[in-house]
N, C-alpha and C positions, 0 to 999 in steps of 0.2 A: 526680814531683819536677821541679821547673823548675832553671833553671841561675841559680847565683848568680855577681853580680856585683859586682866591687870595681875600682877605681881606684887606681892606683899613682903614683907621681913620681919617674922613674928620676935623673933629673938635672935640676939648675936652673944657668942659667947667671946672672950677675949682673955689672954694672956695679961696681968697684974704690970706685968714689965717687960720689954724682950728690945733687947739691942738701945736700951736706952729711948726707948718710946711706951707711954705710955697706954696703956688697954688697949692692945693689937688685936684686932680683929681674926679668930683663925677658925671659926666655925659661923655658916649662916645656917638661920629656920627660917625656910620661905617656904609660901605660898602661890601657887597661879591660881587664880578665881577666873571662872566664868558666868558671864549672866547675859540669857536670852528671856527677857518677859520675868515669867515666872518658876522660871527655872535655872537651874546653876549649878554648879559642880566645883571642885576642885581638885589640885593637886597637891600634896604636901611632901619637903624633903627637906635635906639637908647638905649643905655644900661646907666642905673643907677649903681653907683659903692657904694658901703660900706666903707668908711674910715676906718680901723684899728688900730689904736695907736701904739698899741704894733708888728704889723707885720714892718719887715723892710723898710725904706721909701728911693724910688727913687727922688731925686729932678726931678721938671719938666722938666729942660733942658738936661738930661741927657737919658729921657725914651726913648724909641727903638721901633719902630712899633711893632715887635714882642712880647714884653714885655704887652702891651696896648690891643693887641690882642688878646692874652691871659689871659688879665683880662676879656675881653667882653663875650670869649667863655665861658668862666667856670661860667661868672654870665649866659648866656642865657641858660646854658646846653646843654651835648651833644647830646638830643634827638632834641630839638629846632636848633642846629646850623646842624643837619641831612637834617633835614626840608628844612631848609632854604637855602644849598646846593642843596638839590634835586630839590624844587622849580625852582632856577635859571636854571639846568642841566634844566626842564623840560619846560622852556621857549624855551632855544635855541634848544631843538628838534622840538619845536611846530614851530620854523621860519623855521629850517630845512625842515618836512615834514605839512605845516600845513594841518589842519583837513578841512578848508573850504578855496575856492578860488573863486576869482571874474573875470571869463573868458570874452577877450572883448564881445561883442553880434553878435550874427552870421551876420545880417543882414546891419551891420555895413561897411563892408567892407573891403578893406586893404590897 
């Protein structure tokens, strides 16, 4: 079983007014989670957005996580939002199998 992952949007900050649209969207707080079992990791950052005038405009109350999510990917890129997958993937293998362990001491007892 592989580790699934999802994308979040913890918070959007937005401009009061800008070109006569109301709460523009111009900073994302996301998330990429992953979860294998019992284990999981994630990433956390933050994507600056572009306003566009002329591109068709979603009022705030209306936007979709997925909608928002897809503004993020496409401003980080696909080679960045790879990244940033594999990262996470390569967290939860590292809990999985980790590289170093801290065995109690022999002399310790039981």
């Amino acid at each position: 079983m592989g580790a699934s992952l999802t994308w979040e949007v913890e918070r959007m900050e937005c401009y009061p007014e800008k070109e006569g649209k109301q709460n523009v969207v111009f900073m994302v707080h996301w998330r990429c989670i992953g979860v294998d079992g019992i284990f999981n990791s994630a990433n956390y950052g933050t994507q600056s957005l572009v306003h566009d005038a002329e591109a068709p405009f979603t009022p705030y109350a209306e936007l979709a996580l997925d909608q928002v999510v897809g503004w993020v990917k496409e401003a980080i890129g696909d080679e960045r939002v790879s990244k940033i997958e594999a990262s996470v993937i390569e967290q939860i293998e590292t809990q999985k199998t980790p590289p170093t362990i801290v065995p109690p001491l022999p002399w310790a007892g039981v």
